[in-house]
N, C-alpha and C positions, 0 to 999 in steps of 0.2 A: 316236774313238768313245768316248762314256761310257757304257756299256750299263746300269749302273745307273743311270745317270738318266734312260735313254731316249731320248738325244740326240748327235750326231754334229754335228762342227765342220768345215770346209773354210779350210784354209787357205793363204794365197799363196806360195809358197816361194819367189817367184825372187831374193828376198836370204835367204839360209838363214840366217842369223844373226840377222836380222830377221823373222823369221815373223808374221802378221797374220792374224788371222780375219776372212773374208771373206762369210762364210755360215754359217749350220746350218740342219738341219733334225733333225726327230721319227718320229710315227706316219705311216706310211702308210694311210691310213683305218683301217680295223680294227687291221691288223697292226701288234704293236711285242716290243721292241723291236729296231733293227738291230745284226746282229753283224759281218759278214763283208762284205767287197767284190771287187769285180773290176773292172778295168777294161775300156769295151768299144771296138769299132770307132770309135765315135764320137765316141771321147773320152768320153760321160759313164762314169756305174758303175754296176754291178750290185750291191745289197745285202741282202742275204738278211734276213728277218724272222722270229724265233722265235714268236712267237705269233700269235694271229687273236682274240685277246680278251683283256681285264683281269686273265682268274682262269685265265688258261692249259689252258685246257677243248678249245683248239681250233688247230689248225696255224696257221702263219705264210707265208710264201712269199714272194718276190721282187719287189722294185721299182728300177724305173729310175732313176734321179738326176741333175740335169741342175749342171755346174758350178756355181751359181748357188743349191742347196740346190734344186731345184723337182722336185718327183716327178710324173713323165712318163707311167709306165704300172707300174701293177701285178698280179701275180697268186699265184693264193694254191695251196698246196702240198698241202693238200685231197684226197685220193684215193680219189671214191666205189669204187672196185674194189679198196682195201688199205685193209683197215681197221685194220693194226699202226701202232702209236705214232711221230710222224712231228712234227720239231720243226725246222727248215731251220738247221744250223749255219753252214758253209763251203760256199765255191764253187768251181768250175772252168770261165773261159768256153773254148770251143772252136769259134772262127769260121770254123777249115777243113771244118770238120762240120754248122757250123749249129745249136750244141748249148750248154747248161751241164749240167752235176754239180753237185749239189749234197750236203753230207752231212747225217746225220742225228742229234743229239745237243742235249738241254735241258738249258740250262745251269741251269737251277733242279732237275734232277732228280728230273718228276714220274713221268719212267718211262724205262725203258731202248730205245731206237733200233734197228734191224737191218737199215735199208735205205741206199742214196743215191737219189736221184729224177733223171732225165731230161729234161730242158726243148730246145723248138726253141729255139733264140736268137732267130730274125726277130720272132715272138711271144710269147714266154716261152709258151707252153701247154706244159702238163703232159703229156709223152709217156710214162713208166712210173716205177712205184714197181720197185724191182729190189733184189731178196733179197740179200743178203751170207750164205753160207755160212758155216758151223764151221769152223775150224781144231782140231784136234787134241786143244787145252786146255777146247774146248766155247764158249769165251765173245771169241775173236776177232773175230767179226764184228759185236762191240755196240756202238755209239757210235760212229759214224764221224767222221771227225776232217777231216782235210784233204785235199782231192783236186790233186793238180797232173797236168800238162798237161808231157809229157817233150818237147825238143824237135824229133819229128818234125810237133806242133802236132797230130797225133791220138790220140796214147797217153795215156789216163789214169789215174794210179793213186791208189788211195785207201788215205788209213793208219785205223786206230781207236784209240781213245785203250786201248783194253786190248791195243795191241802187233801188230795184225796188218794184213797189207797187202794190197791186191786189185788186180787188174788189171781194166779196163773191156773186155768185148769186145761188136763190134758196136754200136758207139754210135752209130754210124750209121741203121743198122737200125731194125725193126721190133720186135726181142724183144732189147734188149743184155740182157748178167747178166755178173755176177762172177765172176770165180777168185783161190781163196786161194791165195796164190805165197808168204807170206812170214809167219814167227812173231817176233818179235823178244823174245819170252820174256814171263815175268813181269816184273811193277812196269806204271805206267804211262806211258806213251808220249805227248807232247804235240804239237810242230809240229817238220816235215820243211822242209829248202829242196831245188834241184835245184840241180846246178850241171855242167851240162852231161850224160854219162851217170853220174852219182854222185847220190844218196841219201844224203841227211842226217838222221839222226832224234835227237832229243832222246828219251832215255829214263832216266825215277826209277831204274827197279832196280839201271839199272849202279852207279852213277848216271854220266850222262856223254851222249855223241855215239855212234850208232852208222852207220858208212858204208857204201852199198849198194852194186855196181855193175849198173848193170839195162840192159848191153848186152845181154841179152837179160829183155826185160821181165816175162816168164812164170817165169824162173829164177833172180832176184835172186845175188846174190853177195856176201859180206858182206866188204868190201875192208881194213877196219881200225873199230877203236874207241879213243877217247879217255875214260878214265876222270876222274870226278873226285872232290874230297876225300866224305867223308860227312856229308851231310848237308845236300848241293850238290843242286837239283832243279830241273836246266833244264827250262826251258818254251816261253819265244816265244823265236823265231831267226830273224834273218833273213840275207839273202846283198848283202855288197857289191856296189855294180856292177860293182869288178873281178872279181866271182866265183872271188875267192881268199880272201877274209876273212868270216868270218861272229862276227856278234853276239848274244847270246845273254841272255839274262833267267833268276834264277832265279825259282823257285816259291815259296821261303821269304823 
């Protein structure tokens, strides 16, 4: 994905040394541009859309993606019943539910964020904009960052990029809402992996790794932290397939 240019590449991996672009695509009508993905049942993706216009006046929301770059169905993030600031960052699909998460964070930072939104998965229709509570510091629940999917394939929790982490309950339901489980302190906090019942978070202020254990997912556990030098500020991370090695990007 090039999000400042507005555009997203699809490429054929199956000689990984040899990589090929095979596709892109852009705007989904209105909406642009694409940040975040998921992969769904079907094989295509799910790709979240920040905006719903040029001058960023107006939500973005979600479109389908078919291997081949062709957008298949989309809908928009729009919540005539919440009218707080709503800009679709990251995703979460959840097929055992019939659901995505989505969070909520503009990366152009025309305003600050407070919610994640609710989507059926069969439809993508908008089922609830859902509040993110305070933590302790006042300001954990702004900008929600990345939502993952623990492996019982219904638990989801969500981090914010100012350090605080939520549990989803009743996603199922009719009224889900958040509980704040977790502070991870000052500095800013970027992307989490899972790696089985373990929590991984990338956070500035250590600077460093900090590791969660969320056998019970209400009560998190903070199992170890990996410091590093100053002036070190991981950001994207991701998890090998062995889900023993993880990769990591700084900030700077």
């Amino acid at each position: 994905n090039g999000f400042g240019a507005g555009r997203t590449w699809i490429f054929d991996l199956r000689k990984p040394i040899e990589p090929k672009v095979v596709a892109s695509f852009g705007d989904a009508g209105r909406m642009m541009p694409a940040h975040s993905f998921g992969r769904l049942p079907n094989d295509n993706v799910l790709a979240t859309y920040q905006m719903g216009d040029h001058h960023n006046e107006t939500p973005g929301g979600l479109a389908e993606v078919t291997s081949d770059g062709r957008i298949v169905r989309t809908s928009s993030a729009a919540d005539p019943s919440n009218k707080t600031f709503i800009r679709a960052y990251s995703l979460a699909v959840v097929p055992k539910l019939d659901r995505v998460v989505t969070t909520t964070a503009d990366m152009h930072s025309k305003g600050v964020a407070e919610t994640v939104q609710v989507w059926r998965l069969s439809d993508l229709k908008l089922l609830k904009t859902v509040p993110l509570p305070a933590g302790p510091r006042g300001k954990e629940h702004q900008d929600s960052a990345e939502p993952r999917l623990l492996a019982d394939g219904r638990t989801v929790m969500v981090s914010t990029f100012n350090c605080g982490l939520y549990r989803l309950i009743n996603l199922q339901g009719d009224a889900p809402k958040a509980e704040f489980v977790h502070d991870f302190g000052l500095g800013e906090c970027a992307l989490p992996v899972i790696s089985g019942r373990f929590w991984v978070q990338t956070e500035t202020g250590l600077p460093g790794l900090v590791s969660l254990d969320l056998s019970n997912p209400s009560k998190p556990r903070v199992a170890d932290r990996l410091e590093f030098r100053p002036g070190e500020e991981p950001h994207w991370i991701s998890l090998a397939g062995d889900g023993r090695r993880i990769v990591i990007s700084s900030g700077r």
